[in-house]
MIDOSE-1310 file (N, C-alpha, C; in nm, 2 decimals, decimal comma, always signed):
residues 271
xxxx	-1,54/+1,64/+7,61/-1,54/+1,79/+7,59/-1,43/+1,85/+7,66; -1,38/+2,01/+7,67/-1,29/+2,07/+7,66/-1,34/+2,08/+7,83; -1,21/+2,01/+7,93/-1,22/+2,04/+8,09/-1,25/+2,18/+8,05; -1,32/+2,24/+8,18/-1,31/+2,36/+8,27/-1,29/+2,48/+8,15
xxxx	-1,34/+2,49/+8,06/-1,32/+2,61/+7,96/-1,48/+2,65/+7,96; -1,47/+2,79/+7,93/-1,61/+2,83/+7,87/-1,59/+2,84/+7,70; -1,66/+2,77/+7,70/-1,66/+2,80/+7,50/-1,74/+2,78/+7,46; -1,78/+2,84/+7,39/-1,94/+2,87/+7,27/-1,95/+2,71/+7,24
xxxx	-2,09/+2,71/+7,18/-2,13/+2,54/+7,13/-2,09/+2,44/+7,22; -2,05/+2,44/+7,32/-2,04/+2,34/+7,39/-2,07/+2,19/+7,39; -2,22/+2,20/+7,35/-2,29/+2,11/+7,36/-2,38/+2,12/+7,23; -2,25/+2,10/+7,08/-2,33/+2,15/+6,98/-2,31/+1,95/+6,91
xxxx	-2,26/+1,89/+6,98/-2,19/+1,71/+6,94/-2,08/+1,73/+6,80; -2,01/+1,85/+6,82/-1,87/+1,86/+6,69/-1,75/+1,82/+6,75; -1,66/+1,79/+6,77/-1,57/+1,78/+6,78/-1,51/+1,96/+6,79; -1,44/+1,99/+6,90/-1,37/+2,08/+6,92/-1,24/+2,13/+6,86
xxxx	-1,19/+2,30/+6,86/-1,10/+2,32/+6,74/-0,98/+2,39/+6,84; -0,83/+2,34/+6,86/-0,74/+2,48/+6,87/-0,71/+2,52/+6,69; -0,69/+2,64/+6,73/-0,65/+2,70/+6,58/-0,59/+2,82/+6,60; -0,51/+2,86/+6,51/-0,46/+2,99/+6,52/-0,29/+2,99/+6,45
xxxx	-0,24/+3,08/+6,46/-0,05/+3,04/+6,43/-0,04/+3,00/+6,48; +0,12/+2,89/+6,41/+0,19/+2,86/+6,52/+0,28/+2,96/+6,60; +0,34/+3,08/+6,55/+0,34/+3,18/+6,67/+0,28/+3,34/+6,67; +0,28/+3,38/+6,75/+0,28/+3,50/+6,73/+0,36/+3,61/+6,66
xxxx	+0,31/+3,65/+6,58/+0,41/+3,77/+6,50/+0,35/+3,91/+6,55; +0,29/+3,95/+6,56/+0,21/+4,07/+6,56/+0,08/+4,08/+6,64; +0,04/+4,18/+6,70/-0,12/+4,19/+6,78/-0,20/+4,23/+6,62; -0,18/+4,30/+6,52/-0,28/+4,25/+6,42/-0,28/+4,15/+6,32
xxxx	-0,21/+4,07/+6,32/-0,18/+3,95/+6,27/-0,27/+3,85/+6,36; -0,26/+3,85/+6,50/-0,29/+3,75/+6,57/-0,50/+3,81/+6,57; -0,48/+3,92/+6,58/-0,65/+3,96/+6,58/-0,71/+3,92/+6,40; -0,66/+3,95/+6,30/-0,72/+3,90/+6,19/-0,74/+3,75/+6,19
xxxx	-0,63/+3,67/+6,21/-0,64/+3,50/+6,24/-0,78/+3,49/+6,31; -0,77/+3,57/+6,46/-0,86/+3,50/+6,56/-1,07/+3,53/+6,50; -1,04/+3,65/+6,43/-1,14/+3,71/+6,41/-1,24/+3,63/+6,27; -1,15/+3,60/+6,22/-1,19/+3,49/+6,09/-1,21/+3,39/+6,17
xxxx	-1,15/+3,29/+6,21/-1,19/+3,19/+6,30/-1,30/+3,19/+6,41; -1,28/+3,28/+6,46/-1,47/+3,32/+6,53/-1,56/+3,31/+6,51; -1,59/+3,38/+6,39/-1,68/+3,37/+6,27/-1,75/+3,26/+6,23; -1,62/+3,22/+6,16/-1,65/+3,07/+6,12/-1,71/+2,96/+6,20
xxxx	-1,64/+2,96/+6,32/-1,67/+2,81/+6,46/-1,80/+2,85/+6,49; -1,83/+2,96/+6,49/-1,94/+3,06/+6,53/-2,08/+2,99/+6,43; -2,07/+3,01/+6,29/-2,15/+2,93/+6,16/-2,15/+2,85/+6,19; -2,05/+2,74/+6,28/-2,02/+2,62/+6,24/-2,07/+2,53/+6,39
xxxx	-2,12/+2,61/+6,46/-2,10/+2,55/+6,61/-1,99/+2,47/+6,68; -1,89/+2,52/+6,65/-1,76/+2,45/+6,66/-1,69/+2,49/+6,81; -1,68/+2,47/+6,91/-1,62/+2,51/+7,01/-1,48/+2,50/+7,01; -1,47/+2,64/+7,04/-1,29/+2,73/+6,96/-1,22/+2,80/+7,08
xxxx	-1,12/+2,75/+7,02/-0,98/+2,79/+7,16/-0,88/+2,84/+7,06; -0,85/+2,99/+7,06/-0,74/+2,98/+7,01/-0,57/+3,00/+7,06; -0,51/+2,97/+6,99/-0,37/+2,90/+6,98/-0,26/+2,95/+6,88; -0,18/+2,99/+6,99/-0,06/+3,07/+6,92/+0,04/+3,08/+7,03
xxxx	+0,15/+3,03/+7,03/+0,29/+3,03/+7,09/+0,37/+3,16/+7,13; +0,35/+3,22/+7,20/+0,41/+3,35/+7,27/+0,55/+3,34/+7,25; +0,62/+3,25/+7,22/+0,80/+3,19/+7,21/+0,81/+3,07/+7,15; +0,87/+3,07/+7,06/+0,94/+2,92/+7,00/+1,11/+2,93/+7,05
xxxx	+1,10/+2,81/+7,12/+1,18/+2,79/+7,20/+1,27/+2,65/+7,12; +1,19/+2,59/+7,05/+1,23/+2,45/+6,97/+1,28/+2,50/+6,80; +1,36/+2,52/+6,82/+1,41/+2,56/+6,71/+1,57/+2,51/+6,62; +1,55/+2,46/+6,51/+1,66/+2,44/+6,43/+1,77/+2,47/+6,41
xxxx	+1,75/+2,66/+6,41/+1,88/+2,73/+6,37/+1,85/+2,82/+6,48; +1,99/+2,84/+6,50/+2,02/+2,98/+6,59/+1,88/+3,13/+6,54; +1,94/+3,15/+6,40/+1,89/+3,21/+6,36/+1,74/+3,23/+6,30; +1,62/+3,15/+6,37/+1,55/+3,11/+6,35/+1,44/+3,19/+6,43
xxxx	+1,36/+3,27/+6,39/+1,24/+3,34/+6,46/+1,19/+3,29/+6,58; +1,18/+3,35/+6,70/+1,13/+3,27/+6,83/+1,03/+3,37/+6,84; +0,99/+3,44/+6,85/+0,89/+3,54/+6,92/+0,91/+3,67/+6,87; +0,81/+3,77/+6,92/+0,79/+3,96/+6,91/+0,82/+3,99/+7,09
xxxx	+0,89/+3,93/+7,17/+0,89/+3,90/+7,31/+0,81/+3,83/+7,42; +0,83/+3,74/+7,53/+0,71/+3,70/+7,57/+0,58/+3,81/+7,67; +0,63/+3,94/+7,69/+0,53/+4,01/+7,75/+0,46/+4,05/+7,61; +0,47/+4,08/+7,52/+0,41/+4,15/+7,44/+0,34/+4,02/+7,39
xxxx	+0,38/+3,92/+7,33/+0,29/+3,83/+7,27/+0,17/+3,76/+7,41; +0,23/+3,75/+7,53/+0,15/+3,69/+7,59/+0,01/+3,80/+7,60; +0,04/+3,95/+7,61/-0,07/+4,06/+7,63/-0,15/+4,07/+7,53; -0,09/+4,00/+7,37/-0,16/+3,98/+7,28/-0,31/+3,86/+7,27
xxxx	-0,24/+3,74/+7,35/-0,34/+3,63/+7,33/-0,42/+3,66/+7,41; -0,39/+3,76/+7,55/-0,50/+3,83/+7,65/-0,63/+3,90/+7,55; -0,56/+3,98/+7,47/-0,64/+4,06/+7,41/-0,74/+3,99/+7,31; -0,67/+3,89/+7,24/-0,77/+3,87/+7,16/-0,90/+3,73/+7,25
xxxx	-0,88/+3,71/+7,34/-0,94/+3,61/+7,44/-1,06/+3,68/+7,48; -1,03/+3,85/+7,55/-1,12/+3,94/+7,58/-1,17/+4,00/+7,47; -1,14/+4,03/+7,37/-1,19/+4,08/+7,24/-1,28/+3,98/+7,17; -1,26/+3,85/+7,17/-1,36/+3,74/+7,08/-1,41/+3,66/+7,20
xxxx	-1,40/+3,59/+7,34/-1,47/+3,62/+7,39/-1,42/+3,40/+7,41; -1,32/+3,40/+7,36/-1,31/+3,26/+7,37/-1,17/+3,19/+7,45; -1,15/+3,11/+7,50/-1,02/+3,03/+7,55/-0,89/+3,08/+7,46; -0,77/+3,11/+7,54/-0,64/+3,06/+7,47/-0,58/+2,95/+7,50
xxxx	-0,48/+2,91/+7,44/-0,39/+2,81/+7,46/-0,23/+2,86/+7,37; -0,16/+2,84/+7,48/-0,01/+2,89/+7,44/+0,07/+2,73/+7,52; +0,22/+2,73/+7,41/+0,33/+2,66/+7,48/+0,42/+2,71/+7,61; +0,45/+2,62/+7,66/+0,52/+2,65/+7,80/+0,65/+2,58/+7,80
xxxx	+0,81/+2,59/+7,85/+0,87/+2,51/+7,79/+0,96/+2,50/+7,91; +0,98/+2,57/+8,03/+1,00/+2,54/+8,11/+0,94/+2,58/+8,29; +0,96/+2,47/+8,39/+0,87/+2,54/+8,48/+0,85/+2,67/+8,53; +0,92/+2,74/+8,49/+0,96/+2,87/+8,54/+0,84/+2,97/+8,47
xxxx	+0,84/+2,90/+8,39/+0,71/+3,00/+8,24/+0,57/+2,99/+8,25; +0,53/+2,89/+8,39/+0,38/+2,86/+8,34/+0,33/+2,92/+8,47; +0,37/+2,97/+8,58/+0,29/+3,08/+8,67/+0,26/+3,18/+8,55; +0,37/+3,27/+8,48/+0,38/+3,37/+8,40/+0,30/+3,33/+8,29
xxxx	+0,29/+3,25/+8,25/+0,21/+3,24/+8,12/+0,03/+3,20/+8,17; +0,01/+3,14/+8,29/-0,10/+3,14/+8,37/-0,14/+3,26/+8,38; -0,10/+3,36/+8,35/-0,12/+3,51/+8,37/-0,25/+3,50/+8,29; -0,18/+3,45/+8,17/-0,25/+3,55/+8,01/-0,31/+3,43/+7,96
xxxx	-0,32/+3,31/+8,01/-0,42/+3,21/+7,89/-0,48/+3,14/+7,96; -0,54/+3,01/+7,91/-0,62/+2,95/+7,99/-0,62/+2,77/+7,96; -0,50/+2,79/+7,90/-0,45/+2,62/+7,87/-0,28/+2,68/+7,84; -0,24/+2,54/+7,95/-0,10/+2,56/+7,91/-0,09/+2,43/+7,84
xxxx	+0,00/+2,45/+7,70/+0,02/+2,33/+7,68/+0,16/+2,31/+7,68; +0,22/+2,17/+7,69/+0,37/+2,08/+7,70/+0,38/+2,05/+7,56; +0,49/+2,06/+7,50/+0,57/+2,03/+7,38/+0,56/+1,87/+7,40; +0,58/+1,82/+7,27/+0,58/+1,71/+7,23/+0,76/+1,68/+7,34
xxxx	+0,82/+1,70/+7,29/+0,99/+1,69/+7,34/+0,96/+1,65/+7,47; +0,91/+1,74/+7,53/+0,87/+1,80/+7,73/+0,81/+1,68/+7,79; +0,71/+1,61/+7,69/+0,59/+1,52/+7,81/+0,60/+1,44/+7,91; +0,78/+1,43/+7,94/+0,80/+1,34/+8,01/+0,93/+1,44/+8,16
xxxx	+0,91/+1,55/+8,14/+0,96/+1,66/+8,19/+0,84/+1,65/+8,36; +0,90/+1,55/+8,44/+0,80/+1,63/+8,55/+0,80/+1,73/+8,65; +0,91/+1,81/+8,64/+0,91/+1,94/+8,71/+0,78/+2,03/+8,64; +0,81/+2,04/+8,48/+0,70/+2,15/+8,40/+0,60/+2,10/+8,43
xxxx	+0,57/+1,98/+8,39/+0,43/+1,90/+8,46/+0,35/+1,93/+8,54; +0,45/+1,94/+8,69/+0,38/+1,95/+8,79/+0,38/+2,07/+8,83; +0,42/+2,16/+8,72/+0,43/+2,30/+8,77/+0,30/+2,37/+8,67; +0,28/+2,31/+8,52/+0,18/+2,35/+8,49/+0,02/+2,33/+8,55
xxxx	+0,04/+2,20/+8,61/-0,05/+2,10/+8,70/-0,11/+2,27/+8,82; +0,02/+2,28/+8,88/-0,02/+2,37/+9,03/-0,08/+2,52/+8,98; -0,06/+2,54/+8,90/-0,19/+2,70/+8,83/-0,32/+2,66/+8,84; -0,36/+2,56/+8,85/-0,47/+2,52/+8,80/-0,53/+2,53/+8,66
xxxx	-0,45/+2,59/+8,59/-0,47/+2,56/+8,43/-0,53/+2,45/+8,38; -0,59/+2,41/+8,25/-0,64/+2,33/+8,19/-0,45/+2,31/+8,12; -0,42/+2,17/+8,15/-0,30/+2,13/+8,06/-0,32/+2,06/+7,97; -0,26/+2,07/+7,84/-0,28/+2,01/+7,74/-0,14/+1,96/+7,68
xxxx	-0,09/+1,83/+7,68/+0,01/+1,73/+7,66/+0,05/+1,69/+7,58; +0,12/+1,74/+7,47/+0,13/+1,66/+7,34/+0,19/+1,52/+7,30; +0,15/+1,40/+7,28/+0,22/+1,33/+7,31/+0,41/+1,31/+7,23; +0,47/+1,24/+7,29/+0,62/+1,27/+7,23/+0,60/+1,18/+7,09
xxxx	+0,72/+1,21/+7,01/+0,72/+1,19/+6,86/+0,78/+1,03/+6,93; +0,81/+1,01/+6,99/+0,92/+0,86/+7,04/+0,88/+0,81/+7,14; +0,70/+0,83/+7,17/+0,61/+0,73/+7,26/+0,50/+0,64/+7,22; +0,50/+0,54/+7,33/+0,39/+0,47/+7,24/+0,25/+0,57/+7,30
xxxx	+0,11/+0,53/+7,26/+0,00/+0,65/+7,30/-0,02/+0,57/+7,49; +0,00/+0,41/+7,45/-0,02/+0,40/+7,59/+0,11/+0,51/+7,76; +0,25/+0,50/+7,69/+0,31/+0,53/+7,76/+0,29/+0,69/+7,82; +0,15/+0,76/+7,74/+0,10/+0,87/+7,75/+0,01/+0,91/+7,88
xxxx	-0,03/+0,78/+7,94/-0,06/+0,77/+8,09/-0,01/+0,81/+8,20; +0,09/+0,81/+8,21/+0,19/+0,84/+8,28/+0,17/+0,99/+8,28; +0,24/+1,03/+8,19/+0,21/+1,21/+8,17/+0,11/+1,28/+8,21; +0,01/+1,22/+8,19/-0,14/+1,26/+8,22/-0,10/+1,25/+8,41
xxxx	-0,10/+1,14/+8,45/-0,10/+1,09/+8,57/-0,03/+1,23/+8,69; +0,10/+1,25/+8,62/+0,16/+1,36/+8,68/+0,09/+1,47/+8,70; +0,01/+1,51/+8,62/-0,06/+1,66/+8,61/-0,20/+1,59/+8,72; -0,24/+1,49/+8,72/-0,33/+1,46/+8,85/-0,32/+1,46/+8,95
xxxx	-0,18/+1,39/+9,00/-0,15/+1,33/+9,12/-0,05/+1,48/+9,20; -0,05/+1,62/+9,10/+0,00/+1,77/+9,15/-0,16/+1,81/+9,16; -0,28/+1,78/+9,20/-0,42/+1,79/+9,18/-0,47/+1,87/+9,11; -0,44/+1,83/+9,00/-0,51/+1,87/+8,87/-0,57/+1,76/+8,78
xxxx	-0,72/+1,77/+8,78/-0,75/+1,66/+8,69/-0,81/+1,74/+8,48; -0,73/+1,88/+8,49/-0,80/+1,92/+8,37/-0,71/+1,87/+8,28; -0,74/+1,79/+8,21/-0,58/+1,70/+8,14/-0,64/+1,72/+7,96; -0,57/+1,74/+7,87/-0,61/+1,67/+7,76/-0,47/+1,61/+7,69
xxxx	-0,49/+1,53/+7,60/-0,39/+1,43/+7,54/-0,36/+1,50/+7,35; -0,29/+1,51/+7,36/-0,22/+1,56/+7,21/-0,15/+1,49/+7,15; -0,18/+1,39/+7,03/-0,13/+1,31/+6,90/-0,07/+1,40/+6,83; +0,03/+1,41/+6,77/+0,09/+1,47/+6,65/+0,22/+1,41/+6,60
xxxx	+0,18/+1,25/+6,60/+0,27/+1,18/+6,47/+0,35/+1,12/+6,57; +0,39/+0,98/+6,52/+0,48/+0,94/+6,56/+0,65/+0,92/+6,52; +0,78/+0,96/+6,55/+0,88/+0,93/+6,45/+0,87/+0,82/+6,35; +0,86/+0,83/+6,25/+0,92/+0,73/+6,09/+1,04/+0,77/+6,04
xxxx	+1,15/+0,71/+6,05/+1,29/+0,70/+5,94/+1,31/+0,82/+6,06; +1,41/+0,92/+6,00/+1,47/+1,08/+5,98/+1,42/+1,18/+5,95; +1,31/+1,14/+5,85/+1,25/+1,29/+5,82/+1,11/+1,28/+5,80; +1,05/+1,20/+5,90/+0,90/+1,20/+5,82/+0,85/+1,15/+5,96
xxxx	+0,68/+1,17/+5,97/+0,60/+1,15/+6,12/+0,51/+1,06/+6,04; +0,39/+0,99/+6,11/+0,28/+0,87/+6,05/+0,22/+0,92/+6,18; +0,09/+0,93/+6,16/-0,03/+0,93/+6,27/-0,06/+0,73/+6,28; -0,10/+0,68/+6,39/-0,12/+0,57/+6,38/-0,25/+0,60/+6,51
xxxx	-0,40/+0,58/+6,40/-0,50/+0,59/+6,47/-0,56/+0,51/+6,60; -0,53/+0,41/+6,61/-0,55/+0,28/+6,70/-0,50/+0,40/+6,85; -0,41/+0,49/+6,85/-0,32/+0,57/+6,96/-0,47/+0,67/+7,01; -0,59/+0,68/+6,93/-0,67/+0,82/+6,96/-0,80/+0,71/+7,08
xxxx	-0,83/+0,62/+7,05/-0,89/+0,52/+7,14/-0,83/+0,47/+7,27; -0,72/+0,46/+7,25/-0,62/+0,40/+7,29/-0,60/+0,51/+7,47; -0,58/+0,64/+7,38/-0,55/+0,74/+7,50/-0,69/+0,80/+7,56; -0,80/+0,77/+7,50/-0,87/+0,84/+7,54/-0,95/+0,70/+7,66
xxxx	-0,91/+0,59/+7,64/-0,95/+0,53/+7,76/-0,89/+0,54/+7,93; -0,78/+0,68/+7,93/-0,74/+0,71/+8,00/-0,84/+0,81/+8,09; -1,00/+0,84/+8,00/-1,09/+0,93/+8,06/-1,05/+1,09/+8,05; -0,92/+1,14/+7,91/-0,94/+1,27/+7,91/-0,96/+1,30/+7,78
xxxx	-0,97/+1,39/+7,74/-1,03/+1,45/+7,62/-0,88/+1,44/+7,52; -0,90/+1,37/+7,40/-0,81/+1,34/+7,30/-0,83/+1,39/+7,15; -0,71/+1,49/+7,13/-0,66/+1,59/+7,02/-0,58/+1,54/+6,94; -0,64/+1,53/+6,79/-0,55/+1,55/+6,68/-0,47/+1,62/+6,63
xxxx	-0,35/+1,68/+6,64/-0,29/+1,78/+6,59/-0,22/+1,71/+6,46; -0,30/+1,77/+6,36/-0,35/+1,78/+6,21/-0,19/+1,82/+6,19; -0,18/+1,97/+6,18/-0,07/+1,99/+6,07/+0,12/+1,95/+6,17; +0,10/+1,96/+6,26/+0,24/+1,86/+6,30/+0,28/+1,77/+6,27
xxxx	+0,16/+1,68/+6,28/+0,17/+1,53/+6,25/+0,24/+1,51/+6,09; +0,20/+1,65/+5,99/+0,24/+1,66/+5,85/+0,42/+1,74/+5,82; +0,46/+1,73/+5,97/+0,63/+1,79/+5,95/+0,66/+1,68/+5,91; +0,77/+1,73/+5,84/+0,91/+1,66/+5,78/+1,01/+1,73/+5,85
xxxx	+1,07/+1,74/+5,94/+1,18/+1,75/+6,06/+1,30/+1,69/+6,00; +1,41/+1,78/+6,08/+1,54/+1,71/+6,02/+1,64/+1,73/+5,93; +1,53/+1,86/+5,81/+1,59/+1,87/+5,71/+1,74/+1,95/+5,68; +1,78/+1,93/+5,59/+1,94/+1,92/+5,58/+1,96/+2,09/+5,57
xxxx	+1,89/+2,15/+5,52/+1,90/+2,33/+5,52/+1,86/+2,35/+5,66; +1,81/+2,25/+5,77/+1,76/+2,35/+5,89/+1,63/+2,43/+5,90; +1,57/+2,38/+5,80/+1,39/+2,38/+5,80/+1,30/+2,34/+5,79; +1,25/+2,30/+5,85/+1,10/+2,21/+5,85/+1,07/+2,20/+5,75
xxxx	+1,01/+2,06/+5,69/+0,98/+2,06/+5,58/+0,80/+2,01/+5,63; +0,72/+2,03/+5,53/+0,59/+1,95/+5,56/+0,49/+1,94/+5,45; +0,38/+1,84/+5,43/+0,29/+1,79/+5,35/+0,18/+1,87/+5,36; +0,14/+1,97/+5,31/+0,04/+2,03/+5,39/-0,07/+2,01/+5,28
xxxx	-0,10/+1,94/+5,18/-0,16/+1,90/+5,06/-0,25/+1,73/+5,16; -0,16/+1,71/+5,27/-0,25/+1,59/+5,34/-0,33/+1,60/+5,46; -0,32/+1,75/+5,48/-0,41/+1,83/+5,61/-0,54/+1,77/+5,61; -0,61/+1,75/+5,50/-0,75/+1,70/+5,47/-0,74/+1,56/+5,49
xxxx	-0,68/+1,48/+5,44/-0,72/+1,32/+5,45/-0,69/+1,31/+5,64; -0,60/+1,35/+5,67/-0,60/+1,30/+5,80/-0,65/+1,38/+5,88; -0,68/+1,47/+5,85/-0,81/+1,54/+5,94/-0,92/+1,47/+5,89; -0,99/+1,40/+5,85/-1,15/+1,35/+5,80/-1,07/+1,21/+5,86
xxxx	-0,98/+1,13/+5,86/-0,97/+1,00/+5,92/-0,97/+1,05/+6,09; -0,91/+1,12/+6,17/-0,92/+1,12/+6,32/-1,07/+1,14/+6,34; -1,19/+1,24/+6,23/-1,29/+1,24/+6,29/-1,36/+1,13/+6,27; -1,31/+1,08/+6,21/-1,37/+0,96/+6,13/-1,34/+0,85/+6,26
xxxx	-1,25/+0,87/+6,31/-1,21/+0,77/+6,40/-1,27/+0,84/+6,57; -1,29/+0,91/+6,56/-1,38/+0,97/+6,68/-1,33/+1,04/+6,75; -1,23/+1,13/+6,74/-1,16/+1,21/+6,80/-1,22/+1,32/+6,89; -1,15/+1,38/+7,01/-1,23/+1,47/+7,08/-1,23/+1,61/+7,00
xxxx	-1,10/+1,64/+6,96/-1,07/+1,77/+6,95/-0,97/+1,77/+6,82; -0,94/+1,86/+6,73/-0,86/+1,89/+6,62/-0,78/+2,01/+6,66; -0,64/+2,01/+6,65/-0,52/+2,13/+6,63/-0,48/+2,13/+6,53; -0,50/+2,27/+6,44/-0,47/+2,29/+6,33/-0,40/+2,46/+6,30
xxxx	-0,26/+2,45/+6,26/-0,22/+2,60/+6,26/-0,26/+2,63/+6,14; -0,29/+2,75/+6,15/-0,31/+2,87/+6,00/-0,28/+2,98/+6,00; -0,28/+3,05/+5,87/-0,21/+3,14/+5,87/-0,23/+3,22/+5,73; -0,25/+3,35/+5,72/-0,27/+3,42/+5,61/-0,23/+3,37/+5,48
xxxx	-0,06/+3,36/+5,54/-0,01/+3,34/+5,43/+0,12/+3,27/+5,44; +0,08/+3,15/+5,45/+0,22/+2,99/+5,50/+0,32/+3,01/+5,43; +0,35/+3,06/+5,33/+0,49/+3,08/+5,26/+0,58/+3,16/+5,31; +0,48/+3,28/+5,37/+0,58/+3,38/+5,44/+0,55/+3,38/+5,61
xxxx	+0,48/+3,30/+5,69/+0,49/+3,26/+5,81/+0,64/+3,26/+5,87; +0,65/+3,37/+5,97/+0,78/+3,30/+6,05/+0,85/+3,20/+6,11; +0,70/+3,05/+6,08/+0,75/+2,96/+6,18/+0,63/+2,89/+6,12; +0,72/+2,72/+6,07/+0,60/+2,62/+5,99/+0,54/+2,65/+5,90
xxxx	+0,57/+2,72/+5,82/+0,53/+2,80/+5,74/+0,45/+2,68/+5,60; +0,55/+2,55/+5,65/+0,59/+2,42/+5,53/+0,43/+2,36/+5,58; +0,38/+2,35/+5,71/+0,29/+2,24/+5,73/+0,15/+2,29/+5,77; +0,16/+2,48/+5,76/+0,02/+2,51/+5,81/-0,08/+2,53/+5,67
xxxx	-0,17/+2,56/+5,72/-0,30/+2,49/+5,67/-0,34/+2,70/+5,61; -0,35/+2,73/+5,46/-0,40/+2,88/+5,45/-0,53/+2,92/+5,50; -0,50/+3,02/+5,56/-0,66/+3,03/+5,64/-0,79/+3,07/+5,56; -0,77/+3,07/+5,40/-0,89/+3,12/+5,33/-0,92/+2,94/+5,31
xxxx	-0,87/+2,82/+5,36/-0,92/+2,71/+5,30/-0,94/+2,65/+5,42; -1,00/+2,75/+5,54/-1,02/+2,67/+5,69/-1,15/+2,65/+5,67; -1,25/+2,75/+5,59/-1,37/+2,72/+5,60/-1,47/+2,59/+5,55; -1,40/+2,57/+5,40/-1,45/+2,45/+5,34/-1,41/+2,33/+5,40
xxxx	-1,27/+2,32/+5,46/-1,22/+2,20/+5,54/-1,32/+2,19/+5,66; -1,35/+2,32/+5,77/-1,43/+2,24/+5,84/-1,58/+2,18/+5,86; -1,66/+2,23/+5,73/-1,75/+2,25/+5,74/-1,74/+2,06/+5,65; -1,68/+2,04/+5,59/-1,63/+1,87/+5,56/-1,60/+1,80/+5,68
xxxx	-1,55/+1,84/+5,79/-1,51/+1,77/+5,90/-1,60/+1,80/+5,97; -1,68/+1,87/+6,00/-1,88/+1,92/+6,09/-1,94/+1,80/+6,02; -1,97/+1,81/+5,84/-2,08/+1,72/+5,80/-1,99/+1,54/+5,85; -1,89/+1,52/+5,83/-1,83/+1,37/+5,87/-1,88/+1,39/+6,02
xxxx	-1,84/+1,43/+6,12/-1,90/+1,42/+6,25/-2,05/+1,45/+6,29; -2,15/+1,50/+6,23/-2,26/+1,48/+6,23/-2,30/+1,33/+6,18; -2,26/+1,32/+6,06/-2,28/+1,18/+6,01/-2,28/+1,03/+6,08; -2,14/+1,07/+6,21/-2,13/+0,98/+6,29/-2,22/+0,97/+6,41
xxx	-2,22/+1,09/+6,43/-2,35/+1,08/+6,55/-2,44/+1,04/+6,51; -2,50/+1,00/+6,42/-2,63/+0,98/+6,41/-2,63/+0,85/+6,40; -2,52/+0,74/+6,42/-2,51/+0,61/+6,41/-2,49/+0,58/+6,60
């Protein structure tokens, strides 16, 4: 289960949800996302953290949306935290950002690129934050111990592990499930991140491409495989998203997906 958070259903045996954009555009954009998703985790006993990036720092093109500023978006994920009543989680991308962003959330998480960064590490480690790790597109899940280790040995044991695909070829990621067992015998809580794992990176115009038609099969295989937790971005309206617009998941089709991924994880518990 989710270190050191307070979150509804706790102890409902679902598998745990981040959700939300991948960034922040707006305080009413970010409160309709969170507010639908409440709701739902809420029907669904789903213990929910939401997730939205105060700055996109990883970006393609110059000209490429990074944020609405980081004070204003970080006062945003404050608000909607106090307003619904549940965990945030935002990215952090250098050590300098995670006192400051320790301000306003209550999981920092590390970029996939970053996880082997141990200044941010041990700087997100000393907030006492809950850190959350993604693993790199170009590690094996074991070499993901290490990373973990750093955020312990700065005394912090609130760790979670983040899967989201491994490099294939130039333009394409593969989840390879055997990696969700694999890290979780490290003793921390291990997350699928669903619609990353479905970029196509690389592309020749300078924009992410992604599969977002395979959101469902490999979300029902990680729970299927026993995963602790699911990351899934959504979004009103993914065509016109400022950011991933190619791999997130429309938020009027979050409800029937999870209430398929509740009955698959019920199903297993009872074996």
């Amino acid at each position: 289960m989710i270190p050191q958070l307070n979150v509804r259903h706790r102890d409902s045996g679902n598998f745990f949800l981040l959700a939300g954009p991948c960034v922040i555009e707006g305080e009413d954009m970010a409160m309709r996302i969170a507010e639908k998703i409440v709701n739902l985790t809420d029907k669904l006993a789903v213990p929910y953290v939401f997730k939205g990036s105060y700055r996109k720092a990883n970006r393609s093109r110059n000209d490429s949306f990074t944020g609405i500023g980081d004070e204003a978006a970080l006062k945003v994920l404050r608000k909607v935290s106090e307003t619904f009543g549940v965990p945030t989680v935002t990215d952090i991308h250098s050590a300098a950002e995670a006192a400051m962003a320790a301000e306003y959330v209550d999981v920092l998480q590390i970029p996939a690129f970053l996880c082997r960064q141990t200044d941010l590490l041990i700087a997100a480690a000393e907030t006492g934050k809950v850190v959350n790790i993604k693993k790199g597109q170009f590690l094996s899940p074991e070499a993901m111990q290490f990373a973990a280790q750093k955020v312990v040995d700065a005394g912090n044991n609130h760790v979670m592990i983040t899967d989201r695909g491994t490099t294939f070829g130039y333009y394409d990621l593969i989840v390879d499930y055997r990696g969700i067992p694999a890290m979780q015998s490290f003793g921390f809580p291990v997350i699928l991140d669903v619609t990353h794992s479905l970029q196509q990176p690389n592309q020749t115009v300078g924009v992410t491409g992604g599969l977002p038609h395979l959101i469902e099969p490999v979300a029902r295989a990680g729970v299927a495989v026993g995963v602790d937790g699911l990351f899934i971005e959504t979004h009103e309206d993914p065509k016109n998203a400022k950011s991933d617009g190619a791999n997130m998941l429309p938020l009027d089709e979050l409800e029937g997906l999870l209430t398929r991924l509740v009955a698959i994880r019920q199903t297993i518990n009872r074996f």
